[in-house]
C-alpha positions as CSV (number, residue, x, y, z in Angstrom):
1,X,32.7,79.2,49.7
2,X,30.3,76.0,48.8
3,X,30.0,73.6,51.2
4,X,30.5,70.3,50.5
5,X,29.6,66.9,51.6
6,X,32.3,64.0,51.4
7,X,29.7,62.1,49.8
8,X,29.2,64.4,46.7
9,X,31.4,65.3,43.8
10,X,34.3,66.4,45.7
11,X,34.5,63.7,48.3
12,X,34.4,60.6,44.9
13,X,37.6,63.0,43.7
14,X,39.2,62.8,47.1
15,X,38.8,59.3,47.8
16,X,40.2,58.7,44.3
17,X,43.2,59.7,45.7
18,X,44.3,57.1,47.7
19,X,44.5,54.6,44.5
20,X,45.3,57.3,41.7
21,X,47.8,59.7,40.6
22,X,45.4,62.2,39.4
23,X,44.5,64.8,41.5
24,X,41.3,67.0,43.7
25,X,38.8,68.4,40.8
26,X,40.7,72.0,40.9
27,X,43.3,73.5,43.0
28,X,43.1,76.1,45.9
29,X,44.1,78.9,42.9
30,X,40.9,78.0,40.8
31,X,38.8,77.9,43.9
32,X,39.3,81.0,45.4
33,X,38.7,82.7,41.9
34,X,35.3,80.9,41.9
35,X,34.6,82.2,45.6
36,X,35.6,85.6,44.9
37,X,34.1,86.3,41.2
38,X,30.9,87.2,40.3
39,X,30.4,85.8,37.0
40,X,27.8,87.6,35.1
41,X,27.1,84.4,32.8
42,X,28.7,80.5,32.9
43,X,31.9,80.4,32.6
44,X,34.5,77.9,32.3
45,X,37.5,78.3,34.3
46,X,40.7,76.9,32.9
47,X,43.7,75.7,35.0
48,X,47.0,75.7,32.6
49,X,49.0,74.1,35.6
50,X,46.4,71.2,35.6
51,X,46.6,70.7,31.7
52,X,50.4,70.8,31.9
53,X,50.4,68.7,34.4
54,X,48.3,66.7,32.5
55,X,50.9,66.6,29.5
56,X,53.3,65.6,31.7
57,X,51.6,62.5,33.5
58,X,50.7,61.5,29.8
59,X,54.2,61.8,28.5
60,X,55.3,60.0,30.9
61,X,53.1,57.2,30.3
62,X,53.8,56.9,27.0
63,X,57.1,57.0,27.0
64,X,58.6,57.5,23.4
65,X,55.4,58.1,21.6
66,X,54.6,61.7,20.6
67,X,51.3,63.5,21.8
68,X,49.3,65.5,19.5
69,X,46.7,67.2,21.5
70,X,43.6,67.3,19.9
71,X,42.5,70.7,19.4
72,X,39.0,70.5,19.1
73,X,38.8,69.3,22.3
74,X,39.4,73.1,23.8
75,X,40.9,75.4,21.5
76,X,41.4,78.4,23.6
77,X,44.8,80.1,23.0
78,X,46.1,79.8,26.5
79,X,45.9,76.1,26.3
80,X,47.7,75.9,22.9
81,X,50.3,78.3,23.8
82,X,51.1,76.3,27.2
83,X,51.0,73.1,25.3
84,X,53.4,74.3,22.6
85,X,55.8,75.4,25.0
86,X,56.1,72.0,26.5
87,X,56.8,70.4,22.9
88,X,53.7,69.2,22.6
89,X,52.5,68.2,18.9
90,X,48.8,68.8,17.5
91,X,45.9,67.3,15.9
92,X,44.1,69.9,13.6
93,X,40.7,68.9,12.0
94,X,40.5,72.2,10.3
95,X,41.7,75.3,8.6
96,X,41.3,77.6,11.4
97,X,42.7,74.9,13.6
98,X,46.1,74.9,12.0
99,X,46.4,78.5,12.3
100,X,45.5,78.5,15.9
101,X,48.6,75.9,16.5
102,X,50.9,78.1,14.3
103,X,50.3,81.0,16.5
104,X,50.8,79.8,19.9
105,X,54.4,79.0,18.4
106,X,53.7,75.2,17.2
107,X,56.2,74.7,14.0
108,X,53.9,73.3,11.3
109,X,55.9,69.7,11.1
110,X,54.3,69.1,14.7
111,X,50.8,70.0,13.0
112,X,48.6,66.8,11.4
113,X,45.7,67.3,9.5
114,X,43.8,64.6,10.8
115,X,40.5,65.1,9.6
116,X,39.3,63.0,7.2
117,X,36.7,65.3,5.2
118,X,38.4,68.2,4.2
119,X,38.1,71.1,2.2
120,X,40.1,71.2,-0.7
121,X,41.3,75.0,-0.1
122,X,42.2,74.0,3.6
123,X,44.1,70.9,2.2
124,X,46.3,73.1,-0.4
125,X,46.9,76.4,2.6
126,X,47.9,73.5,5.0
127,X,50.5,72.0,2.7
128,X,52.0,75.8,1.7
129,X,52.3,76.6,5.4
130,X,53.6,73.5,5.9
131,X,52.2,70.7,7.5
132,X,53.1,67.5,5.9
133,X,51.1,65.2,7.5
134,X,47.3,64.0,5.8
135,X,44.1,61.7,6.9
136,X,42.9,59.8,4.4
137,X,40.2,57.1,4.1
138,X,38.7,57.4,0.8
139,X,39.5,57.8,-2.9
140,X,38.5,60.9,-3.5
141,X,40.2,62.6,-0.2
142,X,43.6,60.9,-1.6
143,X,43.0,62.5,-5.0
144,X,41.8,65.5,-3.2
145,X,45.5,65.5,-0.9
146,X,47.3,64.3,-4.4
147,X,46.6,67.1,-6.3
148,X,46.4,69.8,-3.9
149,X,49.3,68.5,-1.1
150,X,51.5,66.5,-3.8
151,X,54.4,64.1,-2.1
152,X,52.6,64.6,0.6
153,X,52.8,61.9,3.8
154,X,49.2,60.2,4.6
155,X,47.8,57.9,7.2
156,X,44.9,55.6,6.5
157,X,42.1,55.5,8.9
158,X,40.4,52.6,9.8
159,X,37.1,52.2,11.0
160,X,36.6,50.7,14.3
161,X,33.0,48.4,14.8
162,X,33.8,46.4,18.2
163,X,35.1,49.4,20.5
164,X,34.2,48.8,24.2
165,X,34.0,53.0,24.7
166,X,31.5,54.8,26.8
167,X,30.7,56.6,23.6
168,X,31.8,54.6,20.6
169,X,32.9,56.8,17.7
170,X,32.7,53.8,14.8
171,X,31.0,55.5,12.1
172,X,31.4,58.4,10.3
173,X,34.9,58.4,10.0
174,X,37.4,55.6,9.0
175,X,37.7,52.7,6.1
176,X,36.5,49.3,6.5
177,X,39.6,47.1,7.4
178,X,40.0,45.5,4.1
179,X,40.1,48.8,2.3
180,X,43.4,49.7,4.0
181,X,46.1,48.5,2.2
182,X,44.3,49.0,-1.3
183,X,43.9,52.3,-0.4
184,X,47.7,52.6,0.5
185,X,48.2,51.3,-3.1
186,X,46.0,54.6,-4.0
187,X,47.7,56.5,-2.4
188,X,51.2,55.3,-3.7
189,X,50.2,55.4,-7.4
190,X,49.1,59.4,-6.8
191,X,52.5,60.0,-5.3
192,X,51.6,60.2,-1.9
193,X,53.9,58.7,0.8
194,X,51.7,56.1,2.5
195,X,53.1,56.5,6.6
196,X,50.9,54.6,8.1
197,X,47.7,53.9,10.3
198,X,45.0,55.6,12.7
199,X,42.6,54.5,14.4
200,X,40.4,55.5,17.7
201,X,38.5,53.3,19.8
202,X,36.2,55.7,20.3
203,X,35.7,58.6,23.8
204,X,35.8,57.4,27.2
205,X,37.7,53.8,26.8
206,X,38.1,54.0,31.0
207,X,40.5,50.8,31.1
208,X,44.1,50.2,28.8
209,X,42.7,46.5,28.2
210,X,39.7,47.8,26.7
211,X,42.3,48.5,23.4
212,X,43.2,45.1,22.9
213,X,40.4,44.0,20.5
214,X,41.0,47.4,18.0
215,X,44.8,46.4,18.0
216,X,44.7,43.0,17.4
217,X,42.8,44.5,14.2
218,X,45.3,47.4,13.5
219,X,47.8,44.8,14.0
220,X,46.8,42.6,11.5
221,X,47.0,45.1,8.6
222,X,49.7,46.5,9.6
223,X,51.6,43.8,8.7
224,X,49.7,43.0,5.7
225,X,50.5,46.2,4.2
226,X,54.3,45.1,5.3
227,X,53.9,41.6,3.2
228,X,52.4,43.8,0.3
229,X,55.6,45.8,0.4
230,X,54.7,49.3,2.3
231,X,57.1,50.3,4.7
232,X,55.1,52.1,7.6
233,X,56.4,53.9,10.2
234,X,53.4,55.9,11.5
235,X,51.1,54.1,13.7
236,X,48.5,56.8,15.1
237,X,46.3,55.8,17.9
238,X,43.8,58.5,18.3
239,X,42.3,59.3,21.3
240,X,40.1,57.5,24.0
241,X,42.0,58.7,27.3
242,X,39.5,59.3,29.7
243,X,38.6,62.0,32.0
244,X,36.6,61.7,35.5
245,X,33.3,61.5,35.7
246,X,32.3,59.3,38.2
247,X,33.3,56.3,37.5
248,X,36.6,54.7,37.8
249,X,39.4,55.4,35.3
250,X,43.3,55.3,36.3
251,X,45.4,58.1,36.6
252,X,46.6,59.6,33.0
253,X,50.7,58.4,34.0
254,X,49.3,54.6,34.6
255,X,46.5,54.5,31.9
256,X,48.9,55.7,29.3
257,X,51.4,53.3,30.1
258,X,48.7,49.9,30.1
259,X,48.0,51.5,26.4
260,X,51.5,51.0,25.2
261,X,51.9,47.9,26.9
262,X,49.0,46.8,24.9
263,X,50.4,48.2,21.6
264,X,53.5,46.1,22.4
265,X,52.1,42.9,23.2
266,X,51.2,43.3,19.2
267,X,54.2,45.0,17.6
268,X,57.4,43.0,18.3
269,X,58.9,46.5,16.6
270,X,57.2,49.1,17.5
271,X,56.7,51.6,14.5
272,X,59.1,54.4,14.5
273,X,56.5,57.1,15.0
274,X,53.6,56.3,17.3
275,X,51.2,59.2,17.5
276,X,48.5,59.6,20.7
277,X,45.5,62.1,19.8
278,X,44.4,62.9,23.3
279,X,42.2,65.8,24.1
280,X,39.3,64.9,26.8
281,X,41.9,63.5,28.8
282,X,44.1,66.0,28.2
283,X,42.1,68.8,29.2
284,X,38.9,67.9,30.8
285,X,39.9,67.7,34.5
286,X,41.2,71.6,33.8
287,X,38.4,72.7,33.8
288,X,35.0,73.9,35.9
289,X,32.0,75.7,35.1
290,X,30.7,78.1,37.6
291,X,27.0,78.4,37.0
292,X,23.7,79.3,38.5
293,X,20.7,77.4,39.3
294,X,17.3,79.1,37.4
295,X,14.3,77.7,39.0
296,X,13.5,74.5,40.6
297,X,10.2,73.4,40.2
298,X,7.6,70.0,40.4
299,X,5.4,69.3,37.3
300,X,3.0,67.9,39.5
301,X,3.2,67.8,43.1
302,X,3.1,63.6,43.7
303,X,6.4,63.7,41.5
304,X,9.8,62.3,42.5
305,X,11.9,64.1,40.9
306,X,12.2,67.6,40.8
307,X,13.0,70.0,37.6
308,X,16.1,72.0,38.5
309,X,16.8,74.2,35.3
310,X,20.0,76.0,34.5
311,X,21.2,78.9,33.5
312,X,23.7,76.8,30.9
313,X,22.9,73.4,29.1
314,X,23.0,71.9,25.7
315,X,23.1,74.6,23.1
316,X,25.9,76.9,26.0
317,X,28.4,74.3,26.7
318,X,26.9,70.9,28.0
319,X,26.3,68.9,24.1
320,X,28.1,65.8,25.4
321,X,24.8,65.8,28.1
322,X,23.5,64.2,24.2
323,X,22.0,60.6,25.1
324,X,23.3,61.2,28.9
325,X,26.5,60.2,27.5
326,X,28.7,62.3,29.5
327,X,28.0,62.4,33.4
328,X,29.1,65.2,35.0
329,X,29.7,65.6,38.7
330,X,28.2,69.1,40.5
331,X,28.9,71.1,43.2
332,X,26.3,73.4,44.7
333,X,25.6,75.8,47.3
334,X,23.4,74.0,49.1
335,X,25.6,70.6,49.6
336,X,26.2,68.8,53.0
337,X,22.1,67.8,53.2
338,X,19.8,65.7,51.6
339,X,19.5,65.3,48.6
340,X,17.2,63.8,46.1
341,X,16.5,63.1,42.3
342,X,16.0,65.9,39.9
343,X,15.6,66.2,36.2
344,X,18.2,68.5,34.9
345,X,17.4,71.3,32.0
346,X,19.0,74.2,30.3
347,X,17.2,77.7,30.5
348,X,16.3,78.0,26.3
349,X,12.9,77.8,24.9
350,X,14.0,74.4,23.2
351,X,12.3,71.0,24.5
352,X,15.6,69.3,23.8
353,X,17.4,71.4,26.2
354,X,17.5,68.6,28.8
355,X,20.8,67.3,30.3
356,X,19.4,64.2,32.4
357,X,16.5,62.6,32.5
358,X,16.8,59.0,32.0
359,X,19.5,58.7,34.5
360,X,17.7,61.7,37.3
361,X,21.0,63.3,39.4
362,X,21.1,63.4,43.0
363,X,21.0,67.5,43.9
364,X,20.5,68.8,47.3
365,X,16.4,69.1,48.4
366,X,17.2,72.7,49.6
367,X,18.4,73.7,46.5
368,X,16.9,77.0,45.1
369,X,17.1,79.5,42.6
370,X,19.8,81.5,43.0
371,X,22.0,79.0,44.4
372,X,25.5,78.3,42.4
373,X,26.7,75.6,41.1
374,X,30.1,74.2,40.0
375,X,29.9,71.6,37.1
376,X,33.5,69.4,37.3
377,X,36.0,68.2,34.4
378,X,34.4,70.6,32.5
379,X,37.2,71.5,30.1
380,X,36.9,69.4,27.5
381,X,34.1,69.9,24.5
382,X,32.4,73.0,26.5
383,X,33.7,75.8,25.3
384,X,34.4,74.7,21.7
385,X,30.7,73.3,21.4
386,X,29.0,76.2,23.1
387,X,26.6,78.2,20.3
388,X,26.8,81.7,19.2
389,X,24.1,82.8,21.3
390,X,20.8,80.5,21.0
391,X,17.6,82.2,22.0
392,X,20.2,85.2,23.4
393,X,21.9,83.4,26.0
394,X,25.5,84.4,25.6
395,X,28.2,81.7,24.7
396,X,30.3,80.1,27.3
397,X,32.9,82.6,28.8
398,X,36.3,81.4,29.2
399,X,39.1,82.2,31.9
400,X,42.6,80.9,32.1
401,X,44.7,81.2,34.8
């Protein structure tokens, strides 16, 4: 069994408690499987009670809106097939995607194809199988969903510049603001049902209030496209619920409820069909990597901070550790003494391969090869972002239980 110290990972999870619905990291289940197994590579643990619980808190937060996980965010079959039995709706941004719903038993009316850049064949396969439900935020992916998904229902996405996110998501995907209703015009003159809006104010939005500047804006068109004669009943807020990792965020219940407070502080009516895209926060606390510490090491021996490599990291599972963007907390072996700064790296042959440097993490001095180490919230963008097999390390392995 680790040891662990109150002050690391596990104690910021258990003092959470007393102001938070969410609860420990993992359960007593998932932590006697990590005890007792002798993993042969990483490998990502899944608990399906967590993510239903998960669903549940967020549903219940929400209140009449409709989730549609987002797949990408951890795609494993387990996951969809415990979602879909709970009702839950999906978020597809591919081909592939679509089919994974549609076999864990999801009917293809709770299916959205929400990515913006798709391939024609996908669009036409997704229409026969039938999902009805299109992104859109261009003239040529209208045409594209016109001729190939005719009648078709579509949402315009916006683009959002002034989101307050940990890791803003403003520009690759999403018209400018005063494109909206023009397009919607488009999309009505191709014979495409214009439904509504989406948005997302981008990964990691840690407080409700942090929404109110990107609705004020989705507000305001909304009601434009009203006075230019669209009636729009889907209002589609993306995702941006946030998972722990380190700092503050409210439980999922609470946070999901300050989000539609905030939507109807700006929608006297609130639009018949209100979609949430969550995925991170729908999954990420699920999930833990088991790993193993490689080496530690000084470059010099008057440095700081110590080199403590891996045996996962970017190209196996850890791409969010991109510009140190995502934080994640650690458990290890040698927890309960003092610790000190260490720059953290993966084991490939690749300079890039390095998780945190800017920001040095606080790891144990006795640390040494060898010693294991548990990597928290860990079940969202892992898995699914974890290579092929880069300089022969093998992918990211995946239990469910």
């Amino acid at each position: 069994m680790l040891a662990l110290s109150q002050g690391g990972a596990r104690g910021a999870f258990l003092r959470r408690l007393s102001d938070s619905d969410v609860p420990a990291p993992y359960g007593d289940k998932v932590e006697a499987l990590l005890d007792a197994a002798e993993f042969d590579r990483p490998t990502l643990v899944i608990d399906l009670d967590r993510v239903e619980a998960q669903f549940r808190a967020l549903s219940a937060g929400l209140g009449d809106a409709h989730i549609h996980y987002a797949v990408k965010a951890n795609p494993h079959p387990a996951v969809l097939a415990r979602l879909a039995s709970l009702g839950c709706r999906f978020d597809a941004a591919s081909r592939a995607e679509i089919a994974l719903c549609l076999e864990a038993g999801a009917p293809a009316h709770h299916v959205s194809f929400g990515n913006t850049v798709k391939k024609p064949g996908d669009i036409a396969w997704a229409h026969a199988v039938g999902v009805d439900l299109f992104a859109a935020d261009s003239d040529e992916e209208l045409a594209k969903i016109a001729a190939l998904a005719p009648g078709a229902r579509v949402f315009i996405r916006l683009l959002v510049e002034h989101s307050q996110a940990d890791w803003p998501l403003s520009r690759k995907f999403g018209c400018a603001p005063e494109e909206a209703v023009r397009l919607m015009g488009v999309a009505r003159e191709a014979g495409l049902r214009p439904a509504g809006l989406s948005f997302h104010v981008g990964s990691q939005t840690r407080a409700a209030t942090m929404w109110g500047p990107t609705l004020d804006m989705v507000a305001e068109i909304w009601a434009e496209a009203s006075e230019a004669g669209f009636t729009l009943d889907v209002l589609n807020i993306g995702g941006g619920f946030p998972a722990f990792y380190g700092d503050p965020v409210e439980g999922p219940e609470a946070y999901a409820r300050g989000v539609i407070d905030e939507i109807r502080a700006r929608f006297p009516q609130m639009p018949g069909y209100v979609m949430a895209e969550p995925g991170r926060g729908m999954v990420a606390e699920a999930g833990v990597i088991a790993a193993e510490v490689l080496l530690v090491s000084k470059k010099r021996p008057s440095d700081i901070a110590r080199w403590v490599y891996l045996d996962i990291g970017k190209f196996s599972g850890l791409a969010e550790t991109m510009d140190e963007a995502i934080r994640y907390q650690f458990e290890t072996t040698a927890d309960g003494a003092e610790t000190g700064p260490c720059v953290l790296a993966g084991p490939s042959c690749d300079s890039a391969d390095v998780l945190y440097e800017k920001r040095p993490v606080q790891l144990p001095l006795a640390l040494k090869a060898g010693d294991r180490i548990r990597i928290l919230c860990c079940g969202a963008y892992t898995s699914s972002y974890s290579s092929v097999g880069f300089n022969g390390f093998p992918p990211l392995d995946v239990v469910c239980i």
